[in-house]
N, C-alpha and C positions, 0 to 999 in steps of 0.2 A: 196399872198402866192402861189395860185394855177398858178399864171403867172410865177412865181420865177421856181417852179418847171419843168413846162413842159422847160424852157427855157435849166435850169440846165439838164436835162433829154437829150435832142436836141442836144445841145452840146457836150452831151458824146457819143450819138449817134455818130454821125459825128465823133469823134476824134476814137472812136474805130474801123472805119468801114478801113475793109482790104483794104491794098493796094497792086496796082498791078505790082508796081516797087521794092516790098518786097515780092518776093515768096518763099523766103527761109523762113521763120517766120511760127511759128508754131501756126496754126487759130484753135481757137476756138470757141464755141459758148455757151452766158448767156441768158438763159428765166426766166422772171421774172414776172414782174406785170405790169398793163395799165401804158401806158407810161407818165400821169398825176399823178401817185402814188408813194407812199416812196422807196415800192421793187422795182422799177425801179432805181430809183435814186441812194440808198443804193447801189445795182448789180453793178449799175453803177460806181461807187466812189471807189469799192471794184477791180473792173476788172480796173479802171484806176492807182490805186497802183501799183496792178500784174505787167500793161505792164513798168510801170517806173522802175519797178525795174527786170523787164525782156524785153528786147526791143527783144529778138527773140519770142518772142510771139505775136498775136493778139486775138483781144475778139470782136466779133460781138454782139448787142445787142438785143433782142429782147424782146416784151410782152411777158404777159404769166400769170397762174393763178396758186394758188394750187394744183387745181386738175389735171389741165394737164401738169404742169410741170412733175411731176413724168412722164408722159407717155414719154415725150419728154427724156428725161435722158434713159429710160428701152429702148427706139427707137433707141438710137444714136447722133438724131437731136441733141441734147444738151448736154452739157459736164457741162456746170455751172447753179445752179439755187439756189433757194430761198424757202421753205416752213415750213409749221408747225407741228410740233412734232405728233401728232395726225393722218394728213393726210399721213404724210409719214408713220407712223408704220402702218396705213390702209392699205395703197400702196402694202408695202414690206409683209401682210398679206392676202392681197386677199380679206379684207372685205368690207364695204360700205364706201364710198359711190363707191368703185372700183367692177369689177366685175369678176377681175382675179387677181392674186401678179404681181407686177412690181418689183423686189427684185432687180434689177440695181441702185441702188438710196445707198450711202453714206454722213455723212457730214464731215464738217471741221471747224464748228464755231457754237456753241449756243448764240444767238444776244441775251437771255435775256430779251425780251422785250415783255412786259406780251400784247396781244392783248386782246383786250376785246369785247365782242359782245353789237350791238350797236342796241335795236327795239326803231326807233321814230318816233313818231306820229304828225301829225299837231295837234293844238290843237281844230281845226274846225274841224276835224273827230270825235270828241266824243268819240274816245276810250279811255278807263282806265285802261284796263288790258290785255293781250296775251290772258287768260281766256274767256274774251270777245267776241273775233273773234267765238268762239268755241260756245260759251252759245246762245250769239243771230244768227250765221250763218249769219255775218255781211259780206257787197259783200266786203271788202276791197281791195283798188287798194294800191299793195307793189310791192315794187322797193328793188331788193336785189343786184344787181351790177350782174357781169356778167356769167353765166351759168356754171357750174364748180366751181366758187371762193367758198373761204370760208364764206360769207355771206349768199349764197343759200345753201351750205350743213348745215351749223351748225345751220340755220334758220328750216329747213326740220327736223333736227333732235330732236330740240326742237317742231318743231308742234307738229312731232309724239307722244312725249312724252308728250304732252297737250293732248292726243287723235284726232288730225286731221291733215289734209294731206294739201299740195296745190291743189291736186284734188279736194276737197272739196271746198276750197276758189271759186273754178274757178267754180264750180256745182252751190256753191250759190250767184253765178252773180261778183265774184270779177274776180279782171283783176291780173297776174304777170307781171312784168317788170326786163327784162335783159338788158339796158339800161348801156350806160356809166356815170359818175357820172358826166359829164357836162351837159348829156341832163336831168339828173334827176332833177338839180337845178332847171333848168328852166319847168321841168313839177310841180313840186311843188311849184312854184311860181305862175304857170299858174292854179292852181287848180287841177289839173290832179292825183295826187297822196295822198292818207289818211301814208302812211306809210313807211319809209325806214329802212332799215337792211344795216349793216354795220360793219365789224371786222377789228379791228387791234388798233394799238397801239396809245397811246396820241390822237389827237385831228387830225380831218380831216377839209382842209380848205371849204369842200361841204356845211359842215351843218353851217358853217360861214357863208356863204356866204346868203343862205336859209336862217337865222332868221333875216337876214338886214328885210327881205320881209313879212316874216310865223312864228306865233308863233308853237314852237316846245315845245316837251313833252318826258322823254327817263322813258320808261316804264322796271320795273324789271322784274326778271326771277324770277317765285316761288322756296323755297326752294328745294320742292320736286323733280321739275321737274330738276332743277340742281343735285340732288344727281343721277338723276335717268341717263340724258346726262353723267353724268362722268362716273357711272359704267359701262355702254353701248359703251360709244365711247371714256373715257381717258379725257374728256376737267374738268379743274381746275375751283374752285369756286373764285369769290372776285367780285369787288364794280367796278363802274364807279363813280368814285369820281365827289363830285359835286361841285367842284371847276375848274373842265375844261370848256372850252368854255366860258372864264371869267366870272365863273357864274354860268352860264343859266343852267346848269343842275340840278342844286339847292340844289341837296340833295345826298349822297351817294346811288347808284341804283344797289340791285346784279345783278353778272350777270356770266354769264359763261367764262371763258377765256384758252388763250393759248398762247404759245411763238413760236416765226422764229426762224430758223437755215439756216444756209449756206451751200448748197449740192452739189454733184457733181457726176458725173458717178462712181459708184463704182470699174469696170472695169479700169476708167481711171488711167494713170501711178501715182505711187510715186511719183516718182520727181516735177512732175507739179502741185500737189496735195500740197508736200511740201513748195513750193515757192510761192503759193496761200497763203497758210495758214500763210505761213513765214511774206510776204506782207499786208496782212491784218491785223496781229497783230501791227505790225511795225508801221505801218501806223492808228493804230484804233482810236487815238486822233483826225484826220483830219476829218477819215470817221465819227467819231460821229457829229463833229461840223455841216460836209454837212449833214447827216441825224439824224436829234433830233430826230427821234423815237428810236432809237438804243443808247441813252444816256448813259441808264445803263449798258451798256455791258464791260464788262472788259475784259482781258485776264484769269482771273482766270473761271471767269464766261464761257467763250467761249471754257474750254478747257474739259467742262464736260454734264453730262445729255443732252443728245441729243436723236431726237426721233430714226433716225437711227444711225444704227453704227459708228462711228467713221473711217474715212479712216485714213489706216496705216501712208500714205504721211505726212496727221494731227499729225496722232499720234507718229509718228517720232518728226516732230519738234516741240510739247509741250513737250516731254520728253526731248529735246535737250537744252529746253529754262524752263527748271525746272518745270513745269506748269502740269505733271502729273507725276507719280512717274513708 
């Protein structure tokens, strides 16, 4: 799976990357997510629509994370990206995990695609509960993906709301890990890690890969502390069903969640805006098949509740195509 994708990823890379015998073409730029991951792939599939059905266009592609896409968008650097409803209304707010507004930030697509936060544990760690970490001041070595993403904020935000910090972890002899989720496999194979954190949608091919090796364990979110993350920072309640990971997760597990949206420079024109949007509805049967996380997404679904504002380009052509009144 994880081969499937970097390949699929690679290859968009390459087909999207500007050329210099087309300088008339109007270049853009997508940041997304590691370039092993959905948001890469999805960005990808989504800006390879655009240019088919715009050939004076180009779209370069890049990484990129929740947190710092916003920045990249409020910069310039980026014209096209990816995040989640919650980070962006942070964003465009000024509040945490930001530490000023990035108000540059619109979208043009709600993907629908409920993410869900993911704490799992080896089962050689002996942990039982998030509680745990806090009660015993156990040194735990956790791997949250990479510095910015939504795995380390929304993980942070649930510490706090358990009463402890990563500072703390790190006081009582545990280690953090901002690691890619290739090296992560293999330190948790190697013994290296009691704990990984992880957000997003449907099933990651990581922790596949990991239980050939390690038994795994996916520990819930207490109620309270959920009620307590939502009125705080906006994220939704529901289950990690325990039918994913053919299986292995055993049993329905709460847990906090959120959903992606498809963003773009606020500033950036209507028209391109439009034909984005135009493009990716047009085309959203293909983009679901290359990206199963984004399954549920419909046009209906895609043309509403969104964290940031809606751009007008958007909102032109769902109104044109009956899809908002």
């Amino acid at each position: 799976m994880r081969t499937n994708l970097i390949a699929a990823a690679v290859a968009l890379a390459v087909a999207l990357l500007p050329s210099a015998a087309l300088a008339e073409k109007t270049r853009l730029t997508a940041v997304s997510g590691p370039v092993s991951g959905g948001w890469y792939l999805g960005v990808g599939l989504v800006a390879k629509a655009f240019t088919d059905a715009n050939p004076n266009y180009e779209v370069t592609m890049l990484p990129g994370n929740s947190t710092s896409n916003v920045i990249q968008l409020q910069q310039k650097k980026a014209d096209l990206s990816i995040g989640m409803h919650t980070m962006n209304m942070a964003a465009i707010k000024g509040t945490a995990p930001y530490k000023k507004a990035f108000p540059n930030i619109a979208a043009y697509a709600n993907l629908d695609d409920t993410a869900r936060f993911h704490f799992v544990e080896t089962k050689k760690s002996g942990i039982t509960s998030i509680a745990q970490l806090r009660d015993s001041k156990m040194p735990v070595r956790l791997a949250y993906g990479a510095v910015g993403g939504s795995g380390e904020v929304f993980c942070g935000w649930i510490f706090e709301s358990y009463g402890f910090t990563y500072k703390d972890i790190q006081s009582w002899g545990g280690k953090l890990y901002s690691n890619n989720f290739d090296d992560i496999v293999n330190m948790t194979k190697d013994g290296q890690l009691d704990a990984i954190v992880w957000v997003g949608p449907g099933e990651s091919w990581f922790f596949t890969e990991i239980a050939q090796n390690v038994d795994l364990v996916w520990l819930p979110v207490d109620e309270k502390i959920m009620d307590d993350v939502a009125k705080k920072h906006g994220l939704g309640k529901g289950t990690i069903p325990g039918s994913l990971f053919k299986g292995m997760v055993g049993k329905d597990i709460p847990t906090v969640t959120e959903c992606n949206e498809l963003t773009v420079r606020a500033d950036l024109d209507e028209e391109t805006v439009y034909r984005l949007t135009k493009a990716f509805i047009e085309n959203l049967d293909d983009i679901r098949k290359g990206c199963a996380t984004w399954a549920d997404c419909t046009p209906e679904k895609a043309a509403k509740d969104t964290g940031a504002p809606m751009h007008p380009g958007a909102v032109r052509y769902y109104k044109e195509a009956g899809l908002l009144k």
